[in-house]
C-alpha positions as a printed Julia matrix, in Angstrom:
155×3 Matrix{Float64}:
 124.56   62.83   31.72
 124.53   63.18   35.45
 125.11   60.06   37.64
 123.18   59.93   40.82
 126.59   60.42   42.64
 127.06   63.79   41.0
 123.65   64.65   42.66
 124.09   63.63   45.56
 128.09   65.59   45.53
 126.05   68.33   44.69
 123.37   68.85   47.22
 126.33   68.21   49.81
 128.51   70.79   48.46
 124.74   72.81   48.59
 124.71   71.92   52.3
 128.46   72.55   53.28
 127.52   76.04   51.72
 124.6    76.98   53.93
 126.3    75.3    56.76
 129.18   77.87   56.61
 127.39   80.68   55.55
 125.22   80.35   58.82
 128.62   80.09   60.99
 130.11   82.65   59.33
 127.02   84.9    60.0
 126.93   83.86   63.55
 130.49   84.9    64.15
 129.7    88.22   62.69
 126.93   88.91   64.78
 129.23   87.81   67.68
 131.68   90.2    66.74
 129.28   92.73   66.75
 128.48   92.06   70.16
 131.86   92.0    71.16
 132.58   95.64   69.6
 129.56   97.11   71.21
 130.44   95.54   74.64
 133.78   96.88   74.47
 132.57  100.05   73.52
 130.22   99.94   76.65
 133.31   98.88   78.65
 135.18  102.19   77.42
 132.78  104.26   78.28
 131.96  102.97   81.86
 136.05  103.54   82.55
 135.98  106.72   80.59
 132.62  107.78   82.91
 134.53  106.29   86.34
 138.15  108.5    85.04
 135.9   111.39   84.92
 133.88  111.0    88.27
 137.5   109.92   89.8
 138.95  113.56   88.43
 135.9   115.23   89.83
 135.76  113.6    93.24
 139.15  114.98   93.31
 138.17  118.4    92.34
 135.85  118.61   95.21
 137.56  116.83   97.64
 140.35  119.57   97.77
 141.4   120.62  101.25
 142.06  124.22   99.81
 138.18  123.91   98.33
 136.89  122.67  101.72
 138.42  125.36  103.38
 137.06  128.06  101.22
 133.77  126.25  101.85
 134.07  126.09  105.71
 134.76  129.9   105.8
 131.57  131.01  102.92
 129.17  129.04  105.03
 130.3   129.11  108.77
 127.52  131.19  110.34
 125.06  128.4   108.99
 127.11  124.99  109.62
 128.78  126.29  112.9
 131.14  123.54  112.2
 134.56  123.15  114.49
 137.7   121.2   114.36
 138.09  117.78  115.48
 139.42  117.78  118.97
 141.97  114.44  119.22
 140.23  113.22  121.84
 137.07  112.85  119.99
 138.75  109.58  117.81
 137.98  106.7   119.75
 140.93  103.85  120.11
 139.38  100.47  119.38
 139.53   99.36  123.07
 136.69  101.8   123.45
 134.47  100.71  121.0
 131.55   98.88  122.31
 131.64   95.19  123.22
 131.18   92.45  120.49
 127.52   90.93  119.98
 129.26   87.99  121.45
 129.49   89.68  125.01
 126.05   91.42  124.87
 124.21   89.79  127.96
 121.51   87.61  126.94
 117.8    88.7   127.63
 116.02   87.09  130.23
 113.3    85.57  128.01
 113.71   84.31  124.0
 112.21   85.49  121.04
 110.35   81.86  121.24
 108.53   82.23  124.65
 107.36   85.35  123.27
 105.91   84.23  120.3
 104.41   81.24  122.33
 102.62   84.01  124.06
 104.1    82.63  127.87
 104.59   86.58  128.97
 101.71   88.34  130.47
 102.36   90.85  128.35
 102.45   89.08  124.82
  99.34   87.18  126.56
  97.46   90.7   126.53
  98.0    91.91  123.6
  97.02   88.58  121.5
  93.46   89.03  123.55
  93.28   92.67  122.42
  94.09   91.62  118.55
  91.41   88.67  119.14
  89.11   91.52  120.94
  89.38   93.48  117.78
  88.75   90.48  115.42
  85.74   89.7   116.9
  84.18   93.4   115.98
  82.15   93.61  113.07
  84.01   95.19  110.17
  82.39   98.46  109.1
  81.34   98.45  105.83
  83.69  100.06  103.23
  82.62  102.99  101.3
  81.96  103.08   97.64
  82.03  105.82   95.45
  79.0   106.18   93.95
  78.62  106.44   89.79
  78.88  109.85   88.4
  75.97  110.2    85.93
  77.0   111.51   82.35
  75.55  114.92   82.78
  77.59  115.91   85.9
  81.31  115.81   84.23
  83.13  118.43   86.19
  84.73  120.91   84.02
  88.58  121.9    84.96
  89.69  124.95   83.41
  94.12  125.1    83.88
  94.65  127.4    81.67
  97.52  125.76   80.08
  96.12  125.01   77.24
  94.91  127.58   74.56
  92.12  126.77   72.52
């Protein structure tokens, strides 16, 4: 005869069952994942190798040169004279030294130049105009379906 204890050993050892099974199915379909994200990882490295090799391929000075010679007439291209690299001291000035402009972005949105003045009565000038009226298309009745022959399609 069972003892009350028995069933209650019972539906735990029930419980402890399901409980693992569900982990243990978790962690497979977390190694699954894992897999097929390392699989994704291989291929993105295999796909940068190969556009690495190719850049390489087509970055070839004899390549270029071949290049430069096939299609001179059109590009009309010519060597870099040294004195066309500019040395850093010759590079313009920081946007720290740029002189400042006489008036600020704020007094021009406040409208305090004449000319941001005039233009704000123009757009006010052209708000006051009655809006035309938009065109509708009008309904196509049912008997006046245009028919479009392409010729693509054989019937």
């Amino acid at each position: 005869m069972l003892r009350s204890f028995d069933l209650v050993l019972i539906g735990v050892m029930t419980a402890t069952a399901v409980v693992t099974y569900t982990i243990k199915h978790r962690a497979d379909e977390k190694l699954a994942e894992v897999r097929r994200l390392e699989a994704e990882i291989k291929l993105e490295k295999d796909t940068i190798d190969l556009l690495k090799a190719d850049w390489a391929l087509l970055t070839q000075p004899n390549r270029l040169h071949r290049l430069i010679n096939v299609y001179n007439s059109e590009l009309q291209l010519t060597p870099t004279v040294p004195t066309q690299l500019a040395m850093p001291k010759e590079l313009p000035m920081l946007k720290a030294q740029l002189p400042q402009p006489e008036t600020t972005i704020e007094e021009i949105i406040a409208g305090k130049s004449s000319e941001v003045a005039a233009a704000l009565k123009g757009v006010e000038a052209a708000k006051a105009k009655p809006s035309s009226k938009v065109p509708v298309p009008t309904p196509r009745g049912r008997g006046s379906i245009e028919v479009i022959s392409t010729g693509s399609v054989k019937r």
